[in-house]
C-alpha positions in Angstrom: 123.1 85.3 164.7 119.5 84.3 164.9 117.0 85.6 162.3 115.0 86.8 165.6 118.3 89.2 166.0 118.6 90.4 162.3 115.3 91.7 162.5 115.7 93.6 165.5 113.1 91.7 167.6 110.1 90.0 167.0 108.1 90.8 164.5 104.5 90.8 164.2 102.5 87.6 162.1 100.6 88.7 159.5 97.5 88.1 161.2 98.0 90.2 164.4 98.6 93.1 161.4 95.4 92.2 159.7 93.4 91.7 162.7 93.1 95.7 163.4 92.6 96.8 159.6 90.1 93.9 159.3 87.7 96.5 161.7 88.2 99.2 159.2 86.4 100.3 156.0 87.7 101.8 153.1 86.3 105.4 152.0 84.4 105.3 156.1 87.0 105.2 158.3 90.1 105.6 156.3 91.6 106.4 152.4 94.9 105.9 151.1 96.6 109.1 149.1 100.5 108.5 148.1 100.4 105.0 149.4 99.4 106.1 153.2 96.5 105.3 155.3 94.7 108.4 156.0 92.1 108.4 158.6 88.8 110.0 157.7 86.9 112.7 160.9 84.2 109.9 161.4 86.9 107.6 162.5 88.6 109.8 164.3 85.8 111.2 166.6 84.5 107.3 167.2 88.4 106.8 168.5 87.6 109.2 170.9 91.1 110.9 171.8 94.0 112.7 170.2 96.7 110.5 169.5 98.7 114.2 169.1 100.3 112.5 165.5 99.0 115.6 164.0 96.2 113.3 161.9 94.9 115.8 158.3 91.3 115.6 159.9 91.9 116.0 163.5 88.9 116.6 164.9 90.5 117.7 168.5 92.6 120.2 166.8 95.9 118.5 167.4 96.7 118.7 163.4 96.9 122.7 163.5 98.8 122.8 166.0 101.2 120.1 164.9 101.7 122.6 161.5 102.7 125.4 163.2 105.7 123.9 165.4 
């Protein structure tokens, strides 16, 4: 078995992972609580759209709605 297969697939190089966080700044766009990337309002309204995740600071209103289901 190749270590492709023991992975389950490709993986992503390090630099294809940093190459999106590279665009985002701490404490503007995002903050990490309990180890997790949160994303901040501002960054969420330059996004543009709901990606329906149910993000803390939704600013579409998908993260209500994603708490009552």
């Amino acid at each position: 078995m190749s270590d492709e297969q023991k992975t389950n697939g490709p993986q992503p190089e390090d630099d294809e992972l940093s190459g999106w966080s590279s665009h985002l700044v701490e404490g503007e766009d995002y903050y990490i609580e309990d180890g997790k990337m949160v994303f901040t309002e501002a960054y969420l309204r330059r996004r543009g759209t709901c990606c329906h995740s149910g993000c803390r600071h939704c600013p579409y209103g998908e993260a209500s709605t994603q708490k009552a289901r």
